[in-house]
C-alpha positions, 0 to 999 in steps of 0.5 A, a space after each residue: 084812577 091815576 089820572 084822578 090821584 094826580 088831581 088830588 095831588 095837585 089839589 093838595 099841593 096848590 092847597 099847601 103852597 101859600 107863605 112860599 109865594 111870598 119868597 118865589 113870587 105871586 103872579 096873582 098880584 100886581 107887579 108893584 105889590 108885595 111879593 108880587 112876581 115881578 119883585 121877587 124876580 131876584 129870588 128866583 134867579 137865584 133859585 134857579 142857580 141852586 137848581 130850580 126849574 120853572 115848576 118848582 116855584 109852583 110847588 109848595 116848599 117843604 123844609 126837612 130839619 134835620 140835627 146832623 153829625 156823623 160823630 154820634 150814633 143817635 143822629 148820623 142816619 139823618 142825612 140819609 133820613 132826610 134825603 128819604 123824606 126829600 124823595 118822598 116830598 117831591 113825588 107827592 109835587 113838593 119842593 124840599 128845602 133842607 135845613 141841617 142843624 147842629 146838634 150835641 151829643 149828650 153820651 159823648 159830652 157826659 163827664 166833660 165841660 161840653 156837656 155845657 152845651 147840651 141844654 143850650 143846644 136846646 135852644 140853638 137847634 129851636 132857633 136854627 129851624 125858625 130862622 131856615 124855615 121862616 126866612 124861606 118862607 116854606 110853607 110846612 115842615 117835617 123834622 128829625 129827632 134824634 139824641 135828647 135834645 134835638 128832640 124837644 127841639 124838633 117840635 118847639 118851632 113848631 110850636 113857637 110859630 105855630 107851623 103846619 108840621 110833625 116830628 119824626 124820631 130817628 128811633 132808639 138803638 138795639 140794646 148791647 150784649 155782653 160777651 158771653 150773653 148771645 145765643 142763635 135760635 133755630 133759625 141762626 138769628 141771635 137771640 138777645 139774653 142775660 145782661 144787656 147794656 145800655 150807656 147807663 151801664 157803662 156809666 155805672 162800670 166807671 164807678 165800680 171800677 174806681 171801687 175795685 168791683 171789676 176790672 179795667 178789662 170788664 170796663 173795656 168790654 162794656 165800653 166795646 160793646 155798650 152801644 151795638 149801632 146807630 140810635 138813640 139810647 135804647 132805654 127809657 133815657 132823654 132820648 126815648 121818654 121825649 119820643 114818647 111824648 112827641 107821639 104822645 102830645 099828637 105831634 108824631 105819627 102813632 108807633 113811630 116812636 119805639 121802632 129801632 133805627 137798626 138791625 144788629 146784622 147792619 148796625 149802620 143802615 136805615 132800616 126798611 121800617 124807618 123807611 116805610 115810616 118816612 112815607 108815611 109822615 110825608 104823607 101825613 103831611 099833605 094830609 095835614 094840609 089838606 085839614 089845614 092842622 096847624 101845631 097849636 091846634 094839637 099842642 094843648 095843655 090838656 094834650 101836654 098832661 097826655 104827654 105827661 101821662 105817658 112819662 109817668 106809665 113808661 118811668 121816663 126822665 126827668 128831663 121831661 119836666 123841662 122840655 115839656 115846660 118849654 114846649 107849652 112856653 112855646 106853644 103859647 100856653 100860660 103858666 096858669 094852664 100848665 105849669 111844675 105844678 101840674 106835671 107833678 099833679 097829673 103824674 102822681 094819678 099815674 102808676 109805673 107800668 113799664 118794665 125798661 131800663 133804667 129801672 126795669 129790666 126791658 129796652 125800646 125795642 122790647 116795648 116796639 115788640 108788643 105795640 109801642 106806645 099806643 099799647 100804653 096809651 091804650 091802657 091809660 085811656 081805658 083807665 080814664 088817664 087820658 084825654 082821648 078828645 085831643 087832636 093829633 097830626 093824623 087828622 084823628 083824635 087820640 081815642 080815634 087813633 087807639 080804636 084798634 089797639 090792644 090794652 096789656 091785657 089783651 097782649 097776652 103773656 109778657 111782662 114788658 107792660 104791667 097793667 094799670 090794675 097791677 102796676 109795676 109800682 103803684 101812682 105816686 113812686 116816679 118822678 115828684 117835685 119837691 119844695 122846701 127852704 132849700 128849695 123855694 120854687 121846686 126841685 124834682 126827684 125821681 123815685 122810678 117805682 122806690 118806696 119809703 125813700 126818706 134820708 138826714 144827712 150832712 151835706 158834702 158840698 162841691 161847686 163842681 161835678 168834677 171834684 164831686 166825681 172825684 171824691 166819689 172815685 177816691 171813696 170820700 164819700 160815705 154811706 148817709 152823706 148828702 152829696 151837694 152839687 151846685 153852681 151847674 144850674 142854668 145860669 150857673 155851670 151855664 147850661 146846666 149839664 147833666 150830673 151822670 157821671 157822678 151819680 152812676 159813680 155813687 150806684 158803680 161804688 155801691 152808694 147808690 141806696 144810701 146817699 143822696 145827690 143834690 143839684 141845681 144842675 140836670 139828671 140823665 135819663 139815665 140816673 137813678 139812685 136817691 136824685 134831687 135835681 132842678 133845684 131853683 132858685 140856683 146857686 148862681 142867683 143867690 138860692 139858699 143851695 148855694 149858701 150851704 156848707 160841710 155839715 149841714 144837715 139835708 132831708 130829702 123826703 119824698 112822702 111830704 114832697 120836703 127838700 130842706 136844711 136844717 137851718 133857721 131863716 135867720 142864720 139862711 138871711 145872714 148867709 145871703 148877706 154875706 154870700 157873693 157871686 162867684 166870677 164866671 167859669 172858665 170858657 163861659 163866654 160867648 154862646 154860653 155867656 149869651 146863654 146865662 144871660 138869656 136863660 130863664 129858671 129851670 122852674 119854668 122850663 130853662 127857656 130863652 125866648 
C-alpha cells in the first residue's frame, strides 16, 4: 500500500540522515553539546536563506557531484543529469546538495599545453567532491562520470573517505558517420555502415594529411563529422575502459556503463534511458543505506583484479593502469594486496574478446546492443576469470548480478564479443608492463591483440611532444626509429599528458608497424601502434630515459616484458653523473607546480594524497 511505502520511505531516510545532523543540528542532544540543536542554529539560518524549509533539516542530505562544463561534449548534459537525480532524491524525502566541479576535456586539450592539466584534474575533481561532501557533512553521495578523468575521479572520494555512494556514467557518445556511409532502412531510420568515426580517427586524419594521403578537405570532413553529439568517446577510449571498470569494480549499477547519452535525431538531450537509469541509482542508494554498503566494503583488491579482467576482455587504455592503482591508494589498499605487478599478473590470464575500436572494428554503443558489460563479465565468470563473490552497490554479489545473464554464446549471431574459447587475440596480447635498464620500476605497453612485436632501433630523442609532433609532420621520422618522448611524466611536463597527437601522426604517416614510441608521459585510449608509456623512473627525476642521446639503440620486446638500451651500467652511472635537471617549463607553476611537487610516480598510480 501507499501508506505502507511511505513508511518505508521514511524508515530509510531517518536510517540514512546521520553525519548531516552534524551540521543542521541534533535535537537529541543537549543544547551545550556538540552539534547539538541549539549550537548549529547558525547553520540553519543559513540554510534557510538558501532555501530550506523546517523538513529539510530532517531529511538526509544528498550530494550530487557533478564535473561540469558546457564547452565539451562528454559532460554538458550534467547539469540536466544532476537536476534528474535532484528530483528523484527529493521524491524518495532527500535533500540534494549540489557539488559541481571542474573538469578537462582531454579531446579538446589533445596537441596543446592544456592537456597538462588532464591528469591533475584527477586529483582536483577527487579533492573538490571530499571537501563538498565532507564540509556539509552529507550523509551519501551520487556522482557523474563523464570525460576520462572525471571518471576515476567519481569513485576515488569515495573510495578515500569511505562513502556511502555509486557512480553514475554520463554514457559514451554515438559513433560518427562519414559522408557517404549512411543509409535509411524501411522504417526511415538510418542505419550506421561503412566507416565510423571516432576522435581517434581524427587524430589519425592529422598525420596523414602532413603525409599528403588525404586532402585539407577530408580532414575538414572527419573534423565535421568525427564526433555526431553529446558523450563520451564512443570507443574503448579512457572514457569507456573506466566506465566499465567502475561497473565492473561494483561501484555502478549493472549496464549503465554501455548506454549512450544520445540519440542521433537529437544529439543534445538526455536520452529517456539516461533518465530511467538516474531513477534507478537514486534508488540503489536508499537501498545501500538501508544494507548500510559503504565503498570500502565493495572496492577490494580481489574486486580491482574483476575490474582488471574486464579491461583486459574488452582491450581497454592504458590509462587504466593508473586510475586503478590510485583507486586501490584510495581504497586504502596496500601495495602488497595490489599493485603494477598485479595488473599485468591478472590480465595476462585474460584474452581480447571485444571487437571495438580502437583495435577492432565496433563502438560502445555496439556492445550496449548485445547486453553491455555483464554479457562480458558473464563469459568471464563462466571462464573461472572472475570473482563472482564480490559485493557491489546493488546489495548483490557479482554472480548474483550476472544470474540472468546471457554468455556470448548464448547471444547468437554477432561478432561484437568473441568467446573466451575463441578469442579475438589470445591472453597475453593487450596491455603489459614492461622492465628493464631503461626502465627499472616498469613501463607499460599496449599490444591490443598484435603478436610477434619485437623492434632495435636508434633512439630520436625529443624533450617535448611538440618538436617530437613536429619531426613527425616533416617526414624526420624513419621506418626502424625508436621515437623517444620524455620530460612529460608526472613531474616532469607536470602532468603528464597524453602522447596522441604524436602517435596518431606516426599511424595517419603510415609509421605506425615500424617505429616505436617511447615516453614517461601517458597514451590516449585512443593510441595504438608500438607504444611504451609510463616509463619510471621519469626524465625529471634522473631516470636512465632521460640520459639517452641520438643513436642509442632501444629494443622494445614485448615477449620477455624487456625495455631496455643498449648501454653498459657503467657508461648509464657516467651519464646520471654528468646529467643535470632541466629548469622548470614555462607556465609550470601555480597549480601545476603544487602538482609536481605533491605527485607520486606514475609506478604507483601518479597520486597526490
Amino acid at each position: 500500500s501507499l501508506s505502507l511505502r511511505r513508511c518505508r520511505q521514511d524508515m530509510a531516510c531517518q536510517e540514512l540522515k546521520r553525519e548531516s545532523y552534524k551540521i543542521t543540528g541534533d535535537p537529541k542532544k543537549p543544547d551545550g553539546a556538540p552539534n547539538s540543536y541549539v549550537k548549529m542554529t547558525c547553520a540553519r539560518a543559513n540554510f534557510r536563506a538558501a532555501g530550506w524549509k523546517d523538513e529539510d533539516f530532517k531529511k538526509p542530505m544528498i550530494t550530487i557531484a557533478a564535473p561540469y562544463s558546457n564547452s565539451m561534449p562528454c559532460n554538458n548534459q550534467f547539469r540536466d543529469l544532476a537536476d534528474i537525480l535532484a528530483e528523484e532524491v527529493e521524491k524518495l524525502g532527500g535533500k540534494a546538495h549540489f557539488c559541481f566541479t571542474p573538469v578537462i576535456s582531454d579531446g579538446e586539450s589533445q596537441g596543446c599545453k592544456a592537456m597538462r592539466y588532464s591528469l591533475v584534474s584527477r586529483e582536483v575533481i577527487t579533492d573538490c567532491i571530499e571537501v563538498m561532501h565532507e564540509g556539509y557533512h552529507a550523509d551519501a553521495i551520487i556522482t557523474l562520470g563523464g570525460c576520462d578523468k572525471s571518471v576515476p575521479a567519481a569513485v576515488m572520494p569515495l573510495a578515500r573517505k569511505d562513502l556511502l555512494g555509486l557512480s553514475l556514467f554520463g554514457g559514451p557518445a554515438l559513433p560518427g558517420l562519414h559522408p557517404g556511409c549512411r543509409k535509411r532502412g524501411a522504417d526511415g531510420q538510418v542505419v550506421d555502415q561503412g566507416k565510423a568515426l571516432d576522435p581517434g580517427k581524427v587524430m589519425e586524419a592529422i598525420g596523414a594529411y602532413g603525409q599528403g594521403l588525404i586532402d585539407l578537405e577530408e580532414l575538414h570532413r572527419a573534423e565535421c563529422h568525427g564526433l555526431p553529439g553529446s558523450g563520451s568517446c564512443s570507443a574503448m577510449f579512457t572514457a569507456c575502459t573506466m566506465a566499465s571498470v567502475v561497473e565492473a569494480l561494483g561501484m555502478a549499477l549493472p549496464g549503465t556503463a554501455s548506454k549512450p547519452a544520445a540519440t542521433r535525431e537529437d544529439p543534445r538531450t538526455v536520452t529517456e534511458q539516461k533518465r530511467q537509469d538516474c531513477v534507478a541509482v537514486v534508488a540503489a542508494l536508499f537501498s545501500l543505506a538501508e544494507k548500510g554498503l559503504s565503498a570500502r566494503q565493495i572496492i577490494t583488491s580481489k574486486a580491482l583484479e574483476n575490474a582488471v579482467a574486464v579491461v583486459y576482455a574488452l582491450g581497454g587504455s592504458t590509462n587504466a593502469v593508473l586510475h586503478t592503482l590510485a583507486i586501490a591508494h584510495e581504497a586504502g589498499i596496500p601495495e602488497t594486496e595490489f599493485n603494477i605487478e598485479d595488473f599485468h599478473r591478472v590480465g595476462q590470464r585474460v584474452p581480447l574478446i571485444g571487437n571495438v575500436s580502437p583495435h577492432g572494428r565496433y563502438h560502445m554503443s555496439d556492445l550496449d546492443k548485445i547486453g553491455g558489460v555483464p554479457v562480458v563479465m558473464r563469459e568471464l565468470l563462466d571462464a573461472g576469470l572472475l570473482h563472482g563473490d564480490c559485493m557491489t552497490v546493488t546489495g548483490r554479489t557479482v554472480a548474483e548480478n550476472l544470474a540472468g545473464t546471457p554468455s556470448v554464446a548464448g547471444l547468437g549471431h554477432q561478432d561484437v564479443l568473441y568467446p573466451v574459447s575463441k578469442p579475438l587475440a589470445p591472453a597475453g596480447n593487450h596491455i603489459l608492463v614492461l622492465k628493464g635498464n631503461l626502465a627499472p620500476e616498469s613501463a607499460v605497453c599496449k599490444l591490443s591483440g598484435k603478436t610477434d612485436i619485437e623492434l632495435t632501433g636508434p633512439a630520436r630523442c625529443f624533450d617535448d611532444e611538440d618538436a617530437a609532433f613536429g619531426a613527425i609532420m616533416a617526414g624526420k621520422i624513419q621506418k626502424g626509429d625508436v621515437l623517444v618522448i620524455r620530460y612529460e611524466g608526472p613531474k616532469g611536463s607536470p602532468g603528464m599528458p597524453e602522447m596522441l597527437s604524436p602517435g596518431s601522426a606516426l599511424v595517419g604517416a603510415g609509421l605506425g608497424k615500424f617505429v616505436a614510441l617511447v615516453t614517461d608521459g601517458r597514451f590516449s585510449g585512443a593510441s595504438h601502434g608500438i607504444m611504451v608509456g609510463h616509463v619510471t623512473p621519469e626524465a625529471a627525476v634522473g631516470g636512465p630515459i632521460g640520459l639517452l642521446v641520438d643513436g642509442d639503440m632501444v629494443t622494445v620486446r614485448p615477449g620477455s616484458r624487456e625495455l631496455s638500451v643498449a648501454l653498459s651500467e657503467e657508461e648509464l652511472a657516467a651519464r646520471r653523473k654528468e646529467w643535470k635537471p632541466p629548469a622548470p617549463k614555462p607556465g609550470s607553476f601555480g597549480t601545476l607546480g603544487k602538482y609536481a611537487s605533491q605527485v607520486r610516480s606514475a609506478h604507483v598510480g601518479a597520486t597526490t594524497s
